[in-house]
C-alpha positions in Angstrom: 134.0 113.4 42.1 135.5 117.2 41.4 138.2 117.9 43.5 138.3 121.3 45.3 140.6 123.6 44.7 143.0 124.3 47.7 144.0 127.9 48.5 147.5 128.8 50.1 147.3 131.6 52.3 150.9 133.3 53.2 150.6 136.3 55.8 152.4 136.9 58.8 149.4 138.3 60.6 147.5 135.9 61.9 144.2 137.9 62.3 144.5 138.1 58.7 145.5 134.5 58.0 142.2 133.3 60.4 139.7 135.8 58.5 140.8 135.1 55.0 140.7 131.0 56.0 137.3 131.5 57.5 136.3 133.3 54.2 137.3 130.7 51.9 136.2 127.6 54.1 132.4 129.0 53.7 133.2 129.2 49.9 133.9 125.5 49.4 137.9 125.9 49.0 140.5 124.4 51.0 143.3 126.4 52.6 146.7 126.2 53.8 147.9 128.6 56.3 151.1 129.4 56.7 152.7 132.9 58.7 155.7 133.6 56.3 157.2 132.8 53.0 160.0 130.7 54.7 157.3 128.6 56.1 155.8 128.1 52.8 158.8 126.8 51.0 160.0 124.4 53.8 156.4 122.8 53.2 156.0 123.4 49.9 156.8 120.5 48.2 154.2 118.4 50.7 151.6 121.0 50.9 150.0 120.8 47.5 147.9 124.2 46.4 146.5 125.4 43.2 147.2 129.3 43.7 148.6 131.5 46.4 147.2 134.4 48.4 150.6 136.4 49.0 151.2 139.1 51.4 154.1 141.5 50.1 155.7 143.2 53.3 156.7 140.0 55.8 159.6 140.0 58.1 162.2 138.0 56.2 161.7 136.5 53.2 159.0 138.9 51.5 156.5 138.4 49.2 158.2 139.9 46.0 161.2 137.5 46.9 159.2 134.3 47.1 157.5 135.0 43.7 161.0 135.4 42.1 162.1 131.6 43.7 158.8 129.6 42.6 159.7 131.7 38.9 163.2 130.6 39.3 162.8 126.9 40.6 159.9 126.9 37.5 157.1 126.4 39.3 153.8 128.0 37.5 151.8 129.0 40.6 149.3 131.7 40.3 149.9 134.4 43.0 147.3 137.1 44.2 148.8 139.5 46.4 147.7 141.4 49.0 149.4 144.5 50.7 148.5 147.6 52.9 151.8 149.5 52.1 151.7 148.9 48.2 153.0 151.5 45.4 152.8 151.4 41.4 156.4 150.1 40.9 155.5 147.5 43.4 152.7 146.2 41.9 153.8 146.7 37.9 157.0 144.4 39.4 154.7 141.7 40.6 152.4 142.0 37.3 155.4 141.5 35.1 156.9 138.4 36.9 153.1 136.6 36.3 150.7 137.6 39.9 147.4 137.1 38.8 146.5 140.6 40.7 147.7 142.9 43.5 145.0 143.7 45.9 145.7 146.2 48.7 144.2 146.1 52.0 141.3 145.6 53.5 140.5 143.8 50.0 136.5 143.4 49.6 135.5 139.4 49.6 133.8 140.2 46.3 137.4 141.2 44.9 139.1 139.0 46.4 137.1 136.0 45.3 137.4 137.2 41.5 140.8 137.3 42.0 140.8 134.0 42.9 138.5 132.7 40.4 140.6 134.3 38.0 143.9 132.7 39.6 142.1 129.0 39.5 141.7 129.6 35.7 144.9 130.3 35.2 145.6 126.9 37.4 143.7 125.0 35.1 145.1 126.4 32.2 148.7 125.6 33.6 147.5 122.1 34.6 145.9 121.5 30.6 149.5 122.7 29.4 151.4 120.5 31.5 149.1 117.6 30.4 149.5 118.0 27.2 153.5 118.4 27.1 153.7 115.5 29.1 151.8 113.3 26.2 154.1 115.0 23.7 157.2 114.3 25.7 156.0 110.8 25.5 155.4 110.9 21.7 158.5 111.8 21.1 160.4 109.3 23.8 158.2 106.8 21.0 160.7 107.9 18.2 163.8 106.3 17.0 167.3 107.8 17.3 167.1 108.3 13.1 163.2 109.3 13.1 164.5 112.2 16.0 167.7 113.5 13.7 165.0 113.4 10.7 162.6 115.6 12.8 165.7 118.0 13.1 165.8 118.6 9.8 162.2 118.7 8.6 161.4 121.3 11.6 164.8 123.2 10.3 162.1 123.3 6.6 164.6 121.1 5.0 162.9 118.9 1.8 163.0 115.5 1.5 165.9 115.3 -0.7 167.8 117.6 1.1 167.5 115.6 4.2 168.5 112.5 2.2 171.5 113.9 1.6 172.5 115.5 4.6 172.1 111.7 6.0 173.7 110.1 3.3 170.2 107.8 2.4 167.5 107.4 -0.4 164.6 110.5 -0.2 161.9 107.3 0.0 163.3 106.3 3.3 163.1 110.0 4.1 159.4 109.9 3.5 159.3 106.6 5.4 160.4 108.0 8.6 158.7 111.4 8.0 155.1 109.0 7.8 156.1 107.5 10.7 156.9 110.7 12.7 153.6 112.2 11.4 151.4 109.3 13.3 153.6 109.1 16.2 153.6 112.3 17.0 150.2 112.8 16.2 150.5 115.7 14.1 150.4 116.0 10.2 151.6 119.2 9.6 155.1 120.9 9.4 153.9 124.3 11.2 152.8 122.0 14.1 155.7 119.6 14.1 157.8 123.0 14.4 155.3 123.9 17.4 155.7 120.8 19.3 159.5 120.8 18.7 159.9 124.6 20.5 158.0 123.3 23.8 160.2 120.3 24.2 163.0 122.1 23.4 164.1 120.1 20.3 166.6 122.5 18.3 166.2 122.2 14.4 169.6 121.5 12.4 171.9 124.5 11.4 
């Protein structure tokens, strides 16, 4: 059974918060409401939703400033804002820190729901990514403490004999552990070893 995708709404007007819920309710999404950005991140971390509809000017906390938490607490949540007092700086700020769009007021349904599709996509892509780093993180929790310092090396493009001798061993057992690595992790060749390595955050040796 497909899950549906569940919209949060953030807006301190609640006019707009009951006509943009009343929109997406007859479009098969779920919504969560809430009136202002401080609201959202008390609740955040129980109220689970796949992209935000983000108003820019609220009292308090605005819209611009909860973007740049969720960026700085790392969480990948695709934003659609809307504003009726928006400018070109205030929308190239909220481009470049990852909104989806910027959609000034009254926003058409039609635009707003391609904004939205287009936000869910990104959700999805986001959701795939984390997947997949998750399997790798567990491929490489599979590795021993020598196969990890061997992957150092070979993602650093060291040879086989030059990793033997940086670890003071025979080049076969090199190409022991490299074998093993290889069907671990999964992946038979250098370029994607090096790959893997960069979104995990494993640093080759100097």
């Amino acid at each position: 059974m497909n899950i549906l995708p569940t919209i949060g709404l953030v807006d301190d007007e609640p006019g707009m918060l009951k006509a943009l819920q009343r929109l997406l309710n007859a479009e098969g999404f779920r919504v969560r409401a809430f009136g202002s950005a401080s609201e959202f991140l008390q609740r955040f971390a129980s109220e689970t939703v796949d992209c935000l509809v983000l108003d820019v000017s609220m009292p308090g906390l605005t819209g611009l400033e909860l973007q740049e938490q969720l960026n700085r607490a790392g969480a990948r949540l695709p934003i659609v804002f809307l504003t009726g007092q928006g400018d070109i700086p205030m929308s190239v700020r909220a481009i470049k820190a990852g909104a989806v769009n910027f959609l000034t007021k009254p926003v058409t349904d039609a635009d707003l729901l391609a904004a939205l599709r287009a936000a869910l996509a990104e959700a999805r892509r986001f959701q795939d990514e984390n997947r997949e780093l998750a399997e790798l993180r567990k491929q490489l929790d599979s590795l021993t403490p020598r196969e990890l310092e061997v992957l150092r090396h070979v993602i650093a493009g060291k040879l086989n004999k030059q990793i033997a001798s940086a670890l003071g061993t025979g080049e076969q057992n090199i190409k022991v552990h490299r074998m093993r690595i290889t069907a671990k992790m999964g992946l038979p060749s250098v370029a994607e070893l090096v790959r893997a390595a960069e979104r995990l955050g494993i640093k080759p040796v100097e």
